[in-house]
N, C-alpha and C positions, 0 to 999 in steps of 0.2 A: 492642764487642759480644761476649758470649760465644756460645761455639760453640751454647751450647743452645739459644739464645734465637731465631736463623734459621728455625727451623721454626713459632714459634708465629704469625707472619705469615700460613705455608700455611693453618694448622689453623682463622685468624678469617676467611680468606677463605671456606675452605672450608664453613664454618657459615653466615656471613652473606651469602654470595654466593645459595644458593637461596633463603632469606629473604628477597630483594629479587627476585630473577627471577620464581620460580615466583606469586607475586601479580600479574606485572605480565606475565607470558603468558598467564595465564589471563584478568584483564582484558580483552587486546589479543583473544584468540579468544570470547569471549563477546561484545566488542564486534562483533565484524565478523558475529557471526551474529544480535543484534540487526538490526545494521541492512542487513542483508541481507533480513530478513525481512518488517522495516519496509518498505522499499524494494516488496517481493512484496505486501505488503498493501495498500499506496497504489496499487499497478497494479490489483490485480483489486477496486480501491472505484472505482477511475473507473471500470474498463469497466462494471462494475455499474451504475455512476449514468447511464452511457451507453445501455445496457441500457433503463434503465427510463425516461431523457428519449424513445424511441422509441413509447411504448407511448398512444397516441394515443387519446381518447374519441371514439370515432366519432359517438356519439347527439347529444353535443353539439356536433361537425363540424356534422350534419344538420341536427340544429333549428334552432341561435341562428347557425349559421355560424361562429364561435369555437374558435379550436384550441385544446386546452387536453388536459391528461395525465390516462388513467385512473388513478387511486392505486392499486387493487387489483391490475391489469394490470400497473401499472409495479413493484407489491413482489414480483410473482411473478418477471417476468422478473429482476430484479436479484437474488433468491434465485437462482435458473438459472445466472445469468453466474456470480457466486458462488462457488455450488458448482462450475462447472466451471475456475474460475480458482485458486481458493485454496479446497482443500477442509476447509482447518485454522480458518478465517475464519467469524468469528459476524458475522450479519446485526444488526446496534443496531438500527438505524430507519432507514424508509425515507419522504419524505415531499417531499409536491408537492404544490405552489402555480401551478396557472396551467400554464404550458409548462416550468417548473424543477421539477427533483427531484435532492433531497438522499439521500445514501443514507452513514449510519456503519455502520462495521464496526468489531468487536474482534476481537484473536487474542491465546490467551497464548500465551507462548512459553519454553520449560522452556531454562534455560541448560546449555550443554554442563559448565561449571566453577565450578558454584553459590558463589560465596566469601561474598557480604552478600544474598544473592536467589537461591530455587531458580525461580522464574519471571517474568516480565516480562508486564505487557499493556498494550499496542500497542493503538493507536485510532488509523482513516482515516475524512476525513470526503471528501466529492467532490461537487462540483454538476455538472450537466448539464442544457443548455437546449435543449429544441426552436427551431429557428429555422426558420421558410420561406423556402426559396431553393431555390440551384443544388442540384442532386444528384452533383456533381462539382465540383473546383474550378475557381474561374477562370483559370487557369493553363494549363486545355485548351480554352480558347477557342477556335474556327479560326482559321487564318491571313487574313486577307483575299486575296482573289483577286487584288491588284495586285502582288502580291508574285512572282508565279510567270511 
């Protein structure tokens, strides 16, 4: 090997080295702030959908005795949780059947390292059912008095 020829090793790393990095940091940090976000949008779609499984038709409590969800009640509230959960988050549809409600959200999301895509959108979907029961779990039963 001649003396000259040692350096042009540095010279191809030195080119093709960021070539291969600098795409695949950028990836690695665009990913993590996807699904970071992802992650933030499927928490404030359930609480939502939680939100508006609560939101109870009373008239129809009263009359038929039937428990069953106000829809308009339930899209307010689940707009409310929403907004105070994820304030970057579009409301899709909000919709209930009976004591279940469904509640989609979209959010886009502008990547920090735009290389194939300057923005991402992210869709959470979340059910929530009213149930009648305990109002606490069963887990705080008392103890029976034989015990003491």
């Amino acid at each position: 090997m001649k003396l000259r020829e040692k350096g042009q090793v540095l010279a191809f790393f030195a080119v093709a080295l960021p070539l291969v990095l600098l795409p695949a940091a950028a990836y690695a940090i665009d990913s993590v702030t996807v699904s970071g976000r992802a992650a933030g949008l499927q928490a404030a779609t359930a609480q939502a959908a939680e939100a508006a499984a609560q939101q109870i038709d009373v008239a129809s409590l009263r009359s038929r005795e039937t428990l069953e969800l106000d829809p308009a009640a339930a899209q307010t509230a689940a707009l409310q949780e929403l907004a105070a959960d994820d304030p970057r988050a579009v409301l899709d549809q909000v919709s209930v059947a009976g004591v279940t409600a469904t509640v989609v959200t979209v959010e886009h999301v502008d990547l920090p390292l735009p290389l194939l895509a300057r923005t991402i959108t992210l869709r959470a979907r979340s059910i929530a059912r009213l149930v009648p029961g305990y109002e606490r779990p069963s887990s705080v039963l008392p103890l029976p008095t034989s015990t003491f």
